[in-house]
N, C-alpha and C positions, 0 to 999 in steps of 0.2 A: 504494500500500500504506500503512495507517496504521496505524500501530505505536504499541500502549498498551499498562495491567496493569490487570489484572482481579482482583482478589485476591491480591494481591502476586504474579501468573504473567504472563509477555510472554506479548503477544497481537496477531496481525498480522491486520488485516481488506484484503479487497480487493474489494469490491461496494460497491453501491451505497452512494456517501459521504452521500446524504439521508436512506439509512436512521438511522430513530431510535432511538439506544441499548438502550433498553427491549426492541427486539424481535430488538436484539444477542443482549443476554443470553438473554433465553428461548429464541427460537428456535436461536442457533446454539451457544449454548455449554450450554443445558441447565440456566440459573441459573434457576429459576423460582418464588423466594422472593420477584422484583421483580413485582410487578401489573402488570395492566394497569388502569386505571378509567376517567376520562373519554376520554384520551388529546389531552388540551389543555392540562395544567399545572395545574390548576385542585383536583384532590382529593389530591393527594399519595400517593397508593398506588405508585407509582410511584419514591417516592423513594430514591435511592442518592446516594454522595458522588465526587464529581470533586476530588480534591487535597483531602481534607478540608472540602471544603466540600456541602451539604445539595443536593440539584439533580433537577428530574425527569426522568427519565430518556424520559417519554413524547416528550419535545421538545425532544431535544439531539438533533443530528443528528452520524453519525459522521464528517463530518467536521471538526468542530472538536475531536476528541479526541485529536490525534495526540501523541503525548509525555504525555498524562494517567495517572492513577493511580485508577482506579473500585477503589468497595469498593460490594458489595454485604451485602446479611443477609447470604451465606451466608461473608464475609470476614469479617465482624464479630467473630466470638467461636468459637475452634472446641469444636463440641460445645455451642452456645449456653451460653456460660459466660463472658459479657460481662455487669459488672454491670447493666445493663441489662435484659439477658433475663434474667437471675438475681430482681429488681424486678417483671418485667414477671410472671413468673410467682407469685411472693410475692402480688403484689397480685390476684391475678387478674383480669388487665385482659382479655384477651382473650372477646371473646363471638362473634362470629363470627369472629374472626380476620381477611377480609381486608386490612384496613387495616392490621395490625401490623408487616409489615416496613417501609413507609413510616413510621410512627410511629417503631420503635423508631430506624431510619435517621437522622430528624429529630431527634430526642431525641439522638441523639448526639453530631452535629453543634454540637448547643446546647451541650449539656454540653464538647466540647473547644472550641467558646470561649469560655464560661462555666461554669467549674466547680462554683458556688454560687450555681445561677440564686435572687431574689427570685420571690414568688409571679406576680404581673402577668410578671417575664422569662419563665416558664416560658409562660405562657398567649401571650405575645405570640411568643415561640420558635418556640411549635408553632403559630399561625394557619397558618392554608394544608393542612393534612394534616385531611381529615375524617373521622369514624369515625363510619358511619350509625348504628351499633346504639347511641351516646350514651356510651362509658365514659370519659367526660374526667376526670371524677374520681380515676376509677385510672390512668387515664395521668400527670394531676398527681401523682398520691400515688406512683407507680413512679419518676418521674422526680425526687423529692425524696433517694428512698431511696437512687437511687443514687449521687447527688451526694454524698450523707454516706456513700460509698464510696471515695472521694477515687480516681474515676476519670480 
């Protein structure tokens, strides 16, 4: 049995320990704000945080999670009112959407351990999370705004 929190809720899994986080959440808990995309680590849609820290979730396997602390989007802000999504909507980054809860995911991570990313931190922050429809600009510009949030 491995025993973790899933948005601040215990949460005990007992199947398959190779299964990969990712298809924890979607499939068994009904979190379906996590993506799926390449399922290799590789595009970041997928990304949620382990203890604070930015992680993909396509290729963590459950069992290295026992004792962990997952948040995902739908932990993040209730009622998306994390300055973050508060930005993300301001700027209107979203164009297709699905890349954004891995974005905003990452974006967060950055921001709690840089609360006053420089411009190159922000672009090097978020390498790894790709967003096909091209809105990096609003992403940059979302991600400034919230910083001067003093989140």
């Amino acid at each position: 049995m491995i025993k973790l929190t899933v948005n601040s809720e215990a949460r005990e899994f007992a199947g398959d320990p190779k299964m990969p986080l990712l298809w924890y959440l979607r499939d068994m808990l009904n979190l379906t704000g996590t993506k799926f995309g390449c399922g290799k680590s590789l595009c970041g849609a997928c990304t949620v945080h382990l203890d604070g820290r930015a992680i993909r979730s396509c290729a963590v396997p459950m069992e290295g999670l026992e004792g962990g602390s997952i948040t995902t989007i739908e932990g993040l802000g209730a009622g998306g009112d994390h300055p973050l999504q508060i930005a993300w909507a301001e700027h209107n980054v979203p164009q297709c959407g699905y890349c954004q809860p891995g974005q905003i995911m990452q974006a967060a991570a950055l921001l709690a351990e840089n609360p006053y990313p420089k411009d190159q931190e922000i672009v090097d922050g978020m390498s790894g999370v790709i967003c096909r429809c091209g809105t990096y600009q609003r992403i940059h510009a979302a991600i400034k705004s919230a910083a001067e949030e003093d989140i």
